[in-house]
C-alpha positions as CSV (number, residue, x, y, z in Angstrom):
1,X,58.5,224.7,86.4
2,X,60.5,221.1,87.7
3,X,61.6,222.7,90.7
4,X,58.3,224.1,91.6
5,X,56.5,221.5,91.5
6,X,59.2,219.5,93.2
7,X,58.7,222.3,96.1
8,X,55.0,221.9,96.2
9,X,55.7,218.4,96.2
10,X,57.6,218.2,99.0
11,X,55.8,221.1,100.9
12,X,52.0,219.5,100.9
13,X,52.9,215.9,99.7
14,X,51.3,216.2,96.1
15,X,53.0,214.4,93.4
16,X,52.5,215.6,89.8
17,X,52.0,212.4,87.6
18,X,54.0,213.3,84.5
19,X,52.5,213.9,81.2
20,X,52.9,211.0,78.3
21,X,54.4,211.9,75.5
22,X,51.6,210.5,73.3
23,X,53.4,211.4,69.8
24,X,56.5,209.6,70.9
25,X,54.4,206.3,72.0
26,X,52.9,206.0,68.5
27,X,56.1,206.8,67.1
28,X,57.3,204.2,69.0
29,X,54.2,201.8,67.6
30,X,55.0,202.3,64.2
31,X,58.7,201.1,64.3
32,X,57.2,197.9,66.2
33,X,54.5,197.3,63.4
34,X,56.4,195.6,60.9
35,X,57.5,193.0,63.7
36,X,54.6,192.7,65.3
37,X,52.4,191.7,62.0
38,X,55.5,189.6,61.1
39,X,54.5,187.7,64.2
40,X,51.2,187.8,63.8
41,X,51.4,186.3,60.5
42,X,54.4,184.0,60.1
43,X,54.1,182.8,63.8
44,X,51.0,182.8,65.8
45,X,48.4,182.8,63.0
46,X,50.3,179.2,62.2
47,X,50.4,177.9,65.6
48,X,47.0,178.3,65.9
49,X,45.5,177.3,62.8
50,X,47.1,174.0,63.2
51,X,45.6,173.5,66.6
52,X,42.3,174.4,64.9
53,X,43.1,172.3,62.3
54,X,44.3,168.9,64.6
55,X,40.6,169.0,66.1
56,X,39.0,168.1,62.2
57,X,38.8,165.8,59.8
58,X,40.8,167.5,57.2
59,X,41.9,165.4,53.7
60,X,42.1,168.2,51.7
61,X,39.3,167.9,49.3
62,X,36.0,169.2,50.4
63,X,35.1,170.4,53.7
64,X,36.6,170.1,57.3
65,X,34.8,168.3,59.6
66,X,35.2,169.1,63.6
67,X,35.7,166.1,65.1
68,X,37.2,167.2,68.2
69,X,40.1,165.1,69.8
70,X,39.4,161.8,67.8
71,X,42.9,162.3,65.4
72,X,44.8,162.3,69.2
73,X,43.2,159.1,70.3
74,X,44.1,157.5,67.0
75,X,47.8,158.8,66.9
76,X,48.0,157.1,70.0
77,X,46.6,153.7,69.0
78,X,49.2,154.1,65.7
79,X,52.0,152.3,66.0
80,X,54.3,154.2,63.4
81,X,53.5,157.4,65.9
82,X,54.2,155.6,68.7
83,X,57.8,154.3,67.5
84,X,58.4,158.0,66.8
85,X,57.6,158.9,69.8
86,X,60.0,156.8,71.4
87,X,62.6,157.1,69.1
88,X,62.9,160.9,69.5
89,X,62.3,160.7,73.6
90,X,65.3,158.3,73.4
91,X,67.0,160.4,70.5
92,X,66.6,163.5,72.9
93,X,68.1,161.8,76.1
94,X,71.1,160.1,74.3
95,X,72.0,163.7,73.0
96,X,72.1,164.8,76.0
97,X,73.9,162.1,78.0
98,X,76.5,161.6,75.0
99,X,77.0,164.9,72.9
100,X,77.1,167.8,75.4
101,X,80.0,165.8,77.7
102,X,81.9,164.9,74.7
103,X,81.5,168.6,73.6
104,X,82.4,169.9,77.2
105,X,85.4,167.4,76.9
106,X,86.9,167.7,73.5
107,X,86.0,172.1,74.5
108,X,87.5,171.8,78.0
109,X,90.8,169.9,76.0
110,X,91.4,172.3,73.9
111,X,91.2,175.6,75.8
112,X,93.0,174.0,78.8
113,X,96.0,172.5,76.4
114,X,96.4,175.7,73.8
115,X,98.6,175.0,70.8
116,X,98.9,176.3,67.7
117,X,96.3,173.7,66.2
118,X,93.5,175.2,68.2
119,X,92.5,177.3,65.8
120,X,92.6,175.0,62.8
121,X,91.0,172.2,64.8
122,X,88.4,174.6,66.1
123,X,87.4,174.4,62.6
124,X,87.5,171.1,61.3
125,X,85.1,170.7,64.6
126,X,82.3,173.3,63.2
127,X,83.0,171.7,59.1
128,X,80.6,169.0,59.8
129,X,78.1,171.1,61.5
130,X,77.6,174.2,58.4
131,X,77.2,170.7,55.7
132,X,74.0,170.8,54.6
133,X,72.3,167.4,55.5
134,X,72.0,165.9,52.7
135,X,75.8,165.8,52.3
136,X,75.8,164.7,55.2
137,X,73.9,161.6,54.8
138,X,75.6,161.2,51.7
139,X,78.9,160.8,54.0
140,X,77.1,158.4,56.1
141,X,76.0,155.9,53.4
142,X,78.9,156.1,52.2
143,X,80.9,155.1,56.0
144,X,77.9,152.5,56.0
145,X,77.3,150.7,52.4
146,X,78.0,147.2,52.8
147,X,80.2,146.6,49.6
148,X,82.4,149.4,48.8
149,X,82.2,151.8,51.9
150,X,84.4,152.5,54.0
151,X,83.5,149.7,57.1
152,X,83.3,147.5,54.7
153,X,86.6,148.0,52.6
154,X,88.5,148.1,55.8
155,X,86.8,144.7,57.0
156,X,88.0,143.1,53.6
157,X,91.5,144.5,54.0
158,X,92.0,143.8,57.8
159,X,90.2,140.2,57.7
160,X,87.5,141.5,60.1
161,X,84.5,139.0,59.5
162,X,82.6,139.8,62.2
163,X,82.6,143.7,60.8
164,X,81.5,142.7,57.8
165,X,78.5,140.8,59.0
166,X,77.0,143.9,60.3
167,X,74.1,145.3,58.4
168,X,74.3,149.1,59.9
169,X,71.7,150.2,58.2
170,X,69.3,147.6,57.5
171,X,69.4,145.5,61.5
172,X,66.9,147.1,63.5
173,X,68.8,146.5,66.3
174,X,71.6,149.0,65.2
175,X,70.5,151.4,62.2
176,X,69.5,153.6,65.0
177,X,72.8,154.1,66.8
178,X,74.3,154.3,63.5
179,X,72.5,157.2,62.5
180,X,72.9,158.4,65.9
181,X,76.9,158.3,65.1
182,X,76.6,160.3,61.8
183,X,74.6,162.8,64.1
184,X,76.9,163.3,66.7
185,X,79.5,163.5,64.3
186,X,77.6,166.5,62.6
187,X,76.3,168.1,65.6
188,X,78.9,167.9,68.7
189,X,81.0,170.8,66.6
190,X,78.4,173.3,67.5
191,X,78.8,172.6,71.1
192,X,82.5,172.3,71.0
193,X,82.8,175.8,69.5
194,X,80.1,177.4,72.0
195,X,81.3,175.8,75.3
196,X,85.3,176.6,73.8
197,X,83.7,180.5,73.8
198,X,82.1,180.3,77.4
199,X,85.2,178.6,79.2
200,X,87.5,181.1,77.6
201,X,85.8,183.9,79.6
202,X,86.4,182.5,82.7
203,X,88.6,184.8,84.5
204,X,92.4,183.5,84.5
205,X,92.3,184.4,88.1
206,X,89.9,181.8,89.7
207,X,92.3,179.1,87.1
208,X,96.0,180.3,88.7
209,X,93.9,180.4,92.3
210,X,93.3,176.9,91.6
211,X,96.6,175.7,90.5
212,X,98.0,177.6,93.6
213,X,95.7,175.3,96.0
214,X,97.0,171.9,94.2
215,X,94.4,171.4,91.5
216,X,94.9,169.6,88.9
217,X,93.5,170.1,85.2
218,X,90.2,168.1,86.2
219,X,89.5,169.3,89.5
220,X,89.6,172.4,87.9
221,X,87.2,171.2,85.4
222,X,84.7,169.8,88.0
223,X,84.5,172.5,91.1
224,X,85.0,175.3,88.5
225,X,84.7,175.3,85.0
226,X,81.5,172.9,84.8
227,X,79.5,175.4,87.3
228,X,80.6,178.4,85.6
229,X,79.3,177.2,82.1
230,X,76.1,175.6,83.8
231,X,73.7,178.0,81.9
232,X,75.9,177.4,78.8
233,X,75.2,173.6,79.2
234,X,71.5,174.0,79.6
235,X,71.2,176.4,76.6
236,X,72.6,173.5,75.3
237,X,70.1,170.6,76.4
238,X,67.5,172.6,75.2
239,X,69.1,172.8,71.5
240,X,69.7,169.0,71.7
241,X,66.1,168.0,73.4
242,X,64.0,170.4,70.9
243,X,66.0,169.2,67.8
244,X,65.5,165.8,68.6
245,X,62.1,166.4,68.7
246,X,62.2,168.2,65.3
247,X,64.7,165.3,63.7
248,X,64.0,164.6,60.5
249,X,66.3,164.9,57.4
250,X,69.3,162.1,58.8
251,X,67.0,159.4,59.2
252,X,64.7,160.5,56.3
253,X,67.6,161.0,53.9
254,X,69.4,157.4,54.8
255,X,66.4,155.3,56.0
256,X,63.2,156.9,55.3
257,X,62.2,156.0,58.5
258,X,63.0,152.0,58.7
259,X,63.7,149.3,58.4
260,X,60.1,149.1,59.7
261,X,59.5,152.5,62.3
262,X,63.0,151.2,63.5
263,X,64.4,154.7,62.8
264,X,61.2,156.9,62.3
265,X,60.9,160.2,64.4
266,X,57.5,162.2,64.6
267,X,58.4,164.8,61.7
268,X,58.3,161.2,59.4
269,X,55.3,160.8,60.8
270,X,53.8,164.1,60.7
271,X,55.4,163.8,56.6
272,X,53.9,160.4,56.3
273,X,50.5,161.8,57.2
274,X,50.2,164.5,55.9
275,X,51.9,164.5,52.5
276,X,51.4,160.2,52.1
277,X,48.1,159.8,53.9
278,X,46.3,162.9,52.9
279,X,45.5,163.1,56.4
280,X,45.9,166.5,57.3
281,X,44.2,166.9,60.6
282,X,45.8,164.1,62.3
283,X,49.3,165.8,60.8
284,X,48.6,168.5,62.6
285,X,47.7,167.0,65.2
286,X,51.3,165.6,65.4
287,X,52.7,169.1,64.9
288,X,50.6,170.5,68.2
289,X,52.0,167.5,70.3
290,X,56.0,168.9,68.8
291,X,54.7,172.0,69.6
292,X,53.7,171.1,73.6
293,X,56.2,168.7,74.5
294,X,59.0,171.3,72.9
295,X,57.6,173.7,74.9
296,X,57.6,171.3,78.3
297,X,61.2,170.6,77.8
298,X,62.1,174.3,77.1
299,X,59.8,175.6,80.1
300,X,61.0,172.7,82.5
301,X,64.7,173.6,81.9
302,X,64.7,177.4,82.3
303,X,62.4,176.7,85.7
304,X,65.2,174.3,87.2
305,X,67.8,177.6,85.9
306,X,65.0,179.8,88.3
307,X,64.9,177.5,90.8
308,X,69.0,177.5,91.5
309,X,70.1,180.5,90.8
310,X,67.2,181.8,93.6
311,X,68.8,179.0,95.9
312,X,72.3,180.7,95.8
């Protein structure tokens, strides 16, 4: 019957459209169900009833009042939002301009200069990151306390005056580069481990090619590792940039947000607001703007991917 059809086909240019297997589509539909209304309920259903929910006046007892865009204009004239808003912009670029290099480093370092202890330290890198965060800022008050941790014992023993003086966690003008220690300590293992996994499947070839010319081990680093874990690195930025916007349990857990907003993000706030204030609709309202500015980061990134990988 094919080659028939193929003959009239070619004979008095006719083309037969096939026929769809309709039992095998709805076959097909059935196995996608289960996703699909997982979606539908876990997911989307969420996303939107919080954007229906940031245009009302929402407190949680009695009814919901629409009150259109009035819980955005006063976020914006908040000052506790506006810290957080800062605070996690600033959170977001410092993880990228300090974490992924010192991953891409300490990654590079180790797969370049392979020993027997790169599997052990491999490791002790990716410890810090699988703690659960509470242990975590347990560790970091307990680096930071100012009479009996561990700053502070070796300031006592060593004579060091001026590191005793230091209030890490209570000077505005530090606690948030001290939490931003304890985070990179936590965190960079992650990268480490995923960039150690990307440089390793560079081919060996373009490496002894290199050495051949002259290069040394950073030269090789710069014209060939770094562009052929590019996508790597981005995949990266967009981890760090959406979970600083999502940053809550470090500060929360050895702060609580302060001294002040000194260390508060917008998930404190969103907290704050929602489960302090009773003030749901202006919570969610904090979620959406999460929500969009995640999303702006995410879409930004991959378009610059698009945008050079067309170029070459």
């Amino acid at each position: 019957m094919d080659s028939n059809a193929n003959a009239t086909e070619l004979a008095y240019g006719v083309t037969y459209q096939k026929k769809r297997d309709w039992s095998l589509l709805s076959f097909k539909f059935i196995f996608l169900l289960p996703a699909l209304a997982f979606l539908l309920i876990f997911m989307y259903y969420p996303i939107e009833e919080t954007f229906r929910l940031s245009l009302m006046r929402a407190t949680g007892l009695g009814d919901t009042v629409f009150i259109g865009f009035e819980n955005y204009v006063r976020l914006f004239k908040n000052d506790e939002f506006l810290t957080g808003f800062v605070n996690v912009l600033e959170w977001a670029f410092w993880s990228v301009v300090i974490q992924i290099p010192l991953s891409f480093f300490v990654a590079f370092t180790l797969t370049t200069y392979k020993n027997r202890l790169v599997g052990p330290l491999r490791s002790i890198y990716y410890l810090a990151n699988v703690l659960p965060s509470a242990i975590t800022a347990m560790l970091g008050r307990f680096v930071f306390a100012p009479r009996y941790g561990v700053l502070a014992t070796l300031s006592e023993k060593f004579n060091w005056e001026w590191l005793a003086r230091i209030d890490f966690l209570g000077d505005t003008n530090i606690v948030f580069w001290s939490i931003f220690a304890v985070a990179t300590w936590a965190y960079t293992g992650f990268g480490i481990v995923y960039l150690m996994a990307n440089i390793e499947q560079i081919p060996m070839e373009l490496r002894e090619a290199a050495e051949l010319d002259g290069a040394n081990k950073w030269q090789y680093a710069r014209y060939i590792a770094i562009p052929m874990v590019s996508y790597p690195i981005r995949i990266l930025a967009i981890i760090s940039t959406v979970g600083s916007l999502k940053l809550f349990d470090l500060p929360w857990l050895l702060t609580s947000g302060g001294p002040g907003f000194s260390t508060t993000t917008l998930v404190i706030a969103l907290y704050k607001q929602g489960f302090v204030n009773w003030q749901y609709g202006r919570a969610s309202a904090i979620g959406v703007i999460i929500f969009l500015l995640a999303l702006i980061f995410a879409v930004a990134q991959f378009s610059m991917q698009g945008k050079e990988s067309s170029a070459k």
